[in-house]
Every structure is written in C-alpha cells, then in structure tokens.
C-alpha positions in Angstrom: 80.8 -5.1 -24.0 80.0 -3.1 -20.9 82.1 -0.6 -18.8 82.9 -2.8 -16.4 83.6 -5.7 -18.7 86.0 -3.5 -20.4 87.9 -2.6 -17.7 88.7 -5.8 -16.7 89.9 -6.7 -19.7 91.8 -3.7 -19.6 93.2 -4.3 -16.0 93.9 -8.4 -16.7 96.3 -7.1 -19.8 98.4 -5.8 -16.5 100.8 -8.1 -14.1 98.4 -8.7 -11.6 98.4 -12.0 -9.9 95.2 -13.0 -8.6 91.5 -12.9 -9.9 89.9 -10.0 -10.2 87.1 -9.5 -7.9 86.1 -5.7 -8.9 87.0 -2.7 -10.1 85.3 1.2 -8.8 86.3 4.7 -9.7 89.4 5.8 -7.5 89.6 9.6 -6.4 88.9 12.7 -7.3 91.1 13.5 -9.7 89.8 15.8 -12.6 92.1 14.5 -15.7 92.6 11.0 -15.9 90.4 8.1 -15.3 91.4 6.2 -12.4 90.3 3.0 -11.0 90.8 0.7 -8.2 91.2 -3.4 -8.5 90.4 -5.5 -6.0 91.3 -9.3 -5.6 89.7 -12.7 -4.7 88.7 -13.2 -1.9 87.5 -9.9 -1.5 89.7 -7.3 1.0 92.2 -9.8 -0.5 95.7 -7.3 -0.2 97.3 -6.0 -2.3 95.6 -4.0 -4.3 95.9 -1.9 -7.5 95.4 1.4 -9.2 94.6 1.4 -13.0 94.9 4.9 -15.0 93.8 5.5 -18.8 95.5 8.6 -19.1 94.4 11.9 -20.6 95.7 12.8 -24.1 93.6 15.5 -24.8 95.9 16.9 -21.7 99.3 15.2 -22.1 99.8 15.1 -26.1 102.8 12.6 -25.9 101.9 9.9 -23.1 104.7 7.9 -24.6 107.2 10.4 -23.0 105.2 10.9 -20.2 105.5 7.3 -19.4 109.3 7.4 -19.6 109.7 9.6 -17.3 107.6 8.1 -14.4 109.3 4.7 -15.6 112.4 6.1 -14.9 111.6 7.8 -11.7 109.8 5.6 -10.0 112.7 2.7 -10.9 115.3 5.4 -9.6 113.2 6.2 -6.0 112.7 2.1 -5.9 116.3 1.9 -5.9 116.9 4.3 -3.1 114.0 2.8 -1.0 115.2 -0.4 -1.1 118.1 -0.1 1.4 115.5 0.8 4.1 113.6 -1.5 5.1 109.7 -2.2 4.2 110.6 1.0 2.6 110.0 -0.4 -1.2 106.5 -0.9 -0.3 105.7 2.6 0.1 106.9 4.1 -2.9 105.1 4.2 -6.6 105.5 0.8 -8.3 104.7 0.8 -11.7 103.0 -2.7 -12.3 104.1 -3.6 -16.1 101.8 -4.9 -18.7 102.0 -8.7 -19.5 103.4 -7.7 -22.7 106.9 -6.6 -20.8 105.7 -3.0 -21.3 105.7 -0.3 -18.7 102.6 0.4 -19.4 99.7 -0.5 -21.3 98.4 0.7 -25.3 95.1 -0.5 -26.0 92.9 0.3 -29.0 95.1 4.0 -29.1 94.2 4.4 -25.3 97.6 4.5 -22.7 97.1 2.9 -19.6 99.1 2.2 -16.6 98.7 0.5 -13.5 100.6 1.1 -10.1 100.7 -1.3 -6.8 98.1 0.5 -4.1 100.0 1.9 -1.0 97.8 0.5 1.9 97.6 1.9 5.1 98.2 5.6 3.8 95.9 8.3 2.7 95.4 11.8 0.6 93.3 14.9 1.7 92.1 17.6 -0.4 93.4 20.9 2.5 95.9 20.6 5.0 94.7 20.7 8.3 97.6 21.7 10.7 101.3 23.0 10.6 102.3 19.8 11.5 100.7 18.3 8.0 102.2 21.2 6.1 105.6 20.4 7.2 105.4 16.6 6.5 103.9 17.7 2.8 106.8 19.9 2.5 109.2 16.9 3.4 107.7 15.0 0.8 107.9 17.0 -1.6 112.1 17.9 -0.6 112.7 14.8 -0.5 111.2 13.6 -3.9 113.7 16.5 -5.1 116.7 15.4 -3.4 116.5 11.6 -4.4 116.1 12.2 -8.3 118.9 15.0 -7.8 121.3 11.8 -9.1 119.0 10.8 -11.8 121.1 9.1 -14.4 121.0 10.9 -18.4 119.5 11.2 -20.2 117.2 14.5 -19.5 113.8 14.0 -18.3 111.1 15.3 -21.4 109.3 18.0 -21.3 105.4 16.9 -20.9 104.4 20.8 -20.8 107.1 23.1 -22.4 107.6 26.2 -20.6 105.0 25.1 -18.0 106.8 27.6 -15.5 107.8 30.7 -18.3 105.8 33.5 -16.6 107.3 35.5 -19.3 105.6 33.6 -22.1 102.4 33.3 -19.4 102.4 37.2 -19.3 103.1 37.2 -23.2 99.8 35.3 -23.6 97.8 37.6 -21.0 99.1 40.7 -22.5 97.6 39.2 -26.5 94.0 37.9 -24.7 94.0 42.0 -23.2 94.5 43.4 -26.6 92.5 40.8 -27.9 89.6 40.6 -26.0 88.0 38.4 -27.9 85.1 37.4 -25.3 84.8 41.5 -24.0 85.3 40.9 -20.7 88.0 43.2 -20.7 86.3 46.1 -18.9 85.0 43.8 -15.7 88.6 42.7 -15.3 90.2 46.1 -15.7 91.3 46.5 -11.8 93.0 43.1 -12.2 94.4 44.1 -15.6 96.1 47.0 -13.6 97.4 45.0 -11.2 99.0 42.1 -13.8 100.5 44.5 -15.7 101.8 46.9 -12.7 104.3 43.8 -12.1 105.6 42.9 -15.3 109.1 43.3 -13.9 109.0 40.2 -11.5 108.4 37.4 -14.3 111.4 36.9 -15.4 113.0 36.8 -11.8 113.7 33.4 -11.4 114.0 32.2 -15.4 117.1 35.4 -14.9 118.5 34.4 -11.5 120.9 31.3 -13.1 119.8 28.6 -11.0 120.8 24.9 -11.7 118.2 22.5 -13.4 116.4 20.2 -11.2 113.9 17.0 -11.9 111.0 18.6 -10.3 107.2 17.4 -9.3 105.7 20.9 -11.0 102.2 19.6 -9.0 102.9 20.5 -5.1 99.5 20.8 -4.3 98.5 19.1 -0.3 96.6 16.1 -2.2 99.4 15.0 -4.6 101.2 13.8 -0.7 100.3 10.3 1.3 100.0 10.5 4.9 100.6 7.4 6.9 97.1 6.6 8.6 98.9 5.9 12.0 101.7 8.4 12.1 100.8 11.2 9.8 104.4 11.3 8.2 105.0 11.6 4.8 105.0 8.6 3.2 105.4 9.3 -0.7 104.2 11.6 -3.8 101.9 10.7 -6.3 100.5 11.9 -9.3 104.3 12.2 -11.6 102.9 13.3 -15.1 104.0 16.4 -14.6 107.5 15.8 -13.6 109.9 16.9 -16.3 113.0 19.3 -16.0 112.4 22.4 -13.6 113.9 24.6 -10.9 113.1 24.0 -7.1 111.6 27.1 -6.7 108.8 26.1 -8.4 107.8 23.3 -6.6 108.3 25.2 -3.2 106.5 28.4 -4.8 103.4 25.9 -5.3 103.0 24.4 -2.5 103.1 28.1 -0.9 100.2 28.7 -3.2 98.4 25.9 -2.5 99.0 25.6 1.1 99.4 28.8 3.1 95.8 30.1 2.6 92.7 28.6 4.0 90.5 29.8 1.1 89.2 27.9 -1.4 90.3 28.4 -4.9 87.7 30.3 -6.4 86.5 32.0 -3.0 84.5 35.3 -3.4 85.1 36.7 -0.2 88.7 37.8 -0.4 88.7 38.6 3.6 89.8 34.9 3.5 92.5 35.1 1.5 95.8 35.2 3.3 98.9 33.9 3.6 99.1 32.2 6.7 102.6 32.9 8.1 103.1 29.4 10.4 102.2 27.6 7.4 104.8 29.1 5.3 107.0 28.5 8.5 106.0 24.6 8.9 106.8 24.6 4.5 110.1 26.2 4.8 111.5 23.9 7.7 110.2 20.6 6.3 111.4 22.0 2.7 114.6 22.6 4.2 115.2 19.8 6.4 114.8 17.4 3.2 116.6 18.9 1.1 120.0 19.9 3.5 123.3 19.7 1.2 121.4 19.8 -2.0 120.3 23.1 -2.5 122.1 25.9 -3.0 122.3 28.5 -1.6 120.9 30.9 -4.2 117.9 28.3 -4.4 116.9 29.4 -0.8 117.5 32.8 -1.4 114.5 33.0 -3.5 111.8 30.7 -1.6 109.8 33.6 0.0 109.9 35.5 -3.8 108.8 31.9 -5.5 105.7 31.7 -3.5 104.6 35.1 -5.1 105.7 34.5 -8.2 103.9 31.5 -8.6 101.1 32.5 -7.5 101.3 35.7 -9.6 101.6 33.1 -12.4 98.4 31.0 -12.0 96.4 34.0 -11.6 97.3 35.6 -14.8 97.0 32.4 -16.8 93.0 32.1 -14.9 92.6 36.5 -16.0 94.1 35.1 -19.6 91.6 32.5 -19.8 88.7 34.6 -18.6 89.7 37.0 -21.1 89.8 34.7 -23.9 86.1 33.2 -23.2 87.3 30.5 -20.5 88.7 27.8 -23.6 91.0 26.5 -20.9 90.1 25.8 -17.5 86.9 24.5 -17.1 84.3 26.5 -15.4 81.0 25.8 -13.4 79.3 29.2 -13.4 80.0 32.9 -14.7 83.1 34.6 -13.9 84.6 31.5 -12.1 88.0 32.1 -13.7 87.8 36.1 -12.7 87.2 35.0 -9.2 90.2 32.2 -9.1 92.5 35.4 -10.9 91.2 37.6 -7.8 92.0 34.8 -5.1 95.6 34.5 -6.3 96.2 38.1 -6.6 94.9 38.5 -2.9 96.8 36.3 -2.2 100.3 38.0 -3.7 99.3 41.2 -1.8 99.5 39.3 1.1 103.0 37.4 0.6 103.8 40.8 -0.2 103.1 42.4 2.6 104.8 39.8 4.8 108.0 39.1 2.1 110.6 41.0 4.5 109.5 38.5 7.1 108.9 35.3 5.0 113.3 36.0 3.8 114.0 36.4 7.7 112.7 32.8 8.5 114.2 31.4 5.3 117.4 33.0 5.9 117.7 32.2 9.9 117.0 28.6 8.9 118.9 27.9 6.1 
C-alpha cells in the first residue's frame, strides 16, 4: 500500500463527509505529521487537517487527547453565542468509531475542521500583529479559566520547573560527558551567576491556570482580511500552568527580531514597543481575570523564561546535543547565547518593562 493510499484510508476512518479528492503535507511543523484533505470537486470547502501525532514526543497521547477534547468542546461552547464564531475555533472532527480521535495499527491520529480564510506566519511583522497574538493568547486563558473538573494532565511534568531545568544543567556541567565544557565556560558563568531567580515564580504563590505552554507568533491565526486574532492552534501542550508562562514566552519569542540560533548577537534585543503591543493585548483579554500579583510579575516572566530555554539548549550542548536536534556544530551553544543576550537585555530595560505593566494594569 503506498503513502498516499494509506492516508486515505487513514483520513476516511474520520467524520468527513464528502469524497476525498487529495491529501498533501500541511505546515511546517517539526513534531507531528500533518496533512491537509481536500474534497470533491476539487476547492470543494471545507476542508480538513489530519495529524498522526508524535509519541516518541508525547508518551501518553491518550491524555493528550483529553485534554484538547475537553478544551476545544469548552471554547465551542463559548463561541457559540457569537455568531459565525463556532467556525473559527478548533473543532475536533471525531472518528467514525464515536472516538475523539483516531488509533490505528498503535498510531494516534486526529483530525480538526480547516479554519478558512485565516493564516499563520513564522515572525511577527509589526506591533499591531504582536498585540492581536497577545490577545489570542489572553483570551485562550481567560475562556478555559471556568474549565469544569477534573484537572487538565500533565503531557510534560514540570515543563516550566526552572529549578529542576537548573538541577539538570548544574549535573550535564559536572558531568560533561561530551567535553564541551570549556567552550561554554562564559555561558556556564553567566547560568550559574543567577541561580537565585529560578524559583521566583514556582515561590511567588500564584493561582493555577489552564495554560497554552507554546506562545510562540506561529501557534496564532490571523484573519486574512482584518489581521485580528482569530484563534490558537497547536493544544498538545496545554496542561495545568501559571499565566506567567505563557506571557514570558511569547516575550521570548516575540520581542527580538533575531533568529533563534543567530550568531551575531548585535541582533539580539528586546524590542521595547513589542513588549508594549504584548502587554496591552495581554492585558486587555485578560481584564478581571488576572490578578493582581499575576501582572506584577510579567516583565520578570519574560526573563525568566527565556533564562529557562537557554539553560536547557547549554544543558543539551553539554550533554552531546541528545535532545534538540541540531544541523551543524555548536548549534545548541549558539541558541543558549541568543537567549542569554537576550535576558541581558530585558535586564537592562526591567525597571521600564514594570512601569508600562504597572501604568496599564
């Protein structure tokens, strides 16, 4: 049986109505396999999304799938008192056994109703874009803040611990299993010089939220004709968090115009209208559900996230790169230097960053 074969098979096992007329790779995502079904006649609407999904990555997609099932049912709910609002939210399309979602030869596989007439991109391209991903993002927090019990699972346990991240940099640096230690010494210095921050937000008693835990600019449709946000995609990480985290990634994510992995740290920095446009679409959607101690600690979440990524990419260098995958030499050392230049300069504008988030808030 070919590829293609199979995946129709796969993709007719789902609630789709209508013959299949074909089925391409979808996106550029770098963990699941994603595909997108077309209908008879061809540019027939709607259209569909079909995901195997990654268990090397998620261990227990049975859980996994739980949780989107109940969050996507629970933001379905909300959306339908508005409306044309229920078709611009993630549908889950079930399998024709009943099932959320599809099991197939040990394989999980799900499918979800294609939003038309909205779009991803990979970097945000104005203030205006930040502030509508920032909405997004509020929003998605403030609708599940009424999610029914029972708690959401875990997927990754102590995803967000920077104590148990530092733990695991502080073993790889007396470990140094792949000696790599001594190129990495200045970043070494400047992990360990701010030990006392990880624990920050774990020790500052703030409530429990259902939170994305993936804020980057991509994860975020953008109606084609308006540019508003129009929902948030890519849930397998959504599980029990704080709200700082979500907000301290997308100031990771979106404040700096550098690439990821960027050599020349010159362009690393923390662009301060970006982190303006976050805080006031942030705050806007989420107005009389946050507290007040939530907002307190924006500015500090941005850092500390940050400060978290780049000691788990310095970890994994250290430990011979068995995590995050890596195209040439010293790619993980680079992505560790990126971030860290990029908490020097939250740090350097953090007195600043609390004035806007206090004056708004």
């Amino acid at each position: 049986m070919s590829n293609t074969e199979a995946l129709r098979r796969i993709a007719s096992q789902f609630q789709i109505d209508g013959e299949i007329a074909g089925i391409t790779p979808f996106g550029n995502g770098h963990i699941n396999d994603t595909y997108c079904v077309s209908l008879a006649p061809k540019g027939r609407s709607p259209r569909y999304v079909v995901q195997r999904i990654n268990q090397n990555v998620f261990k227990n997609p049975a859980a996994l799938m739980e949780n989107i099932q109940r969050v996507t049912a629970h933001l379905a709910a909300k959306a339908a008192a508005s409306p044309g609002a229920s078709q611009r939210v993630l549908q889950l399309i079930p399998a024709r056994n009943g099932q959320a979602w599809l099991v197939d030869d040990g394989s999980h596989w799900r499918a979800y109703r294609l939003i038309e007439g909205a779009s991803t991109y990979d970097s945000v391209q104005s203030t205006g874009q930040a502030f509508q991903a920032a909405v997004a993002f509020g929003r998605f927090q403030q609708q599940l803040a009424d999610l029914p019990a029972p708690r959401l699972h875990e997927i990754i346990p102590d995803f967000h611990s920077t104590p148990k991240r530092f733990l695991a940099l502080q073993q790889a640096i007396e470990a140094d299993v792949a000696n790599r230690a001594a190129p990495a010494k200045p970043e070494i210095e400047f992990a360990l010089a701010r030990q006392s921050i990880t624990g920050a937000l774990l020790d500052a008693g703030l409530p429990e939220r259902v939170t994305h835990n993936d804020t980057k600019f991509n994860n975020v449709l953008l109606d084609d004709i308006t540019g508003a946000a129009v929902c948030v995609l890519d849930l397998d990480t959504v599980m029990p968090g704080l709200a700082a985290y979500d907000f301290g990634d997308m100031v990771r994510t979106t404040t700096s115009p550098a690439e990821e992995d960027e050599r020349d740290l010159s362009k690393v920095s923390m662009q301060f209208p970006m982190f303006e446009a976050l805080v006031r679409g942030y705050l806007q959607a989420t107005a009389g559900f946050l507290t007040r101690a939530e907002t307190q600690v924006l500015a500090f979440s941005g850092k500390l996230i940050t400060f978290e990524i780049g000691i788990r990419f310095l970890a994994d260098f250290l430990n011979g790169d068995t995590y995050f995958k890596v195209h040439r030499e010293g790619q993980n050392l680079d992505r560790c230097r990126t971030q860290f230049k990029l908490v020097e300069s939250i740090e350097q504008q953090e007195e600043q960053m609390n004035r806007l988030v206090e004056s708004i808030s």
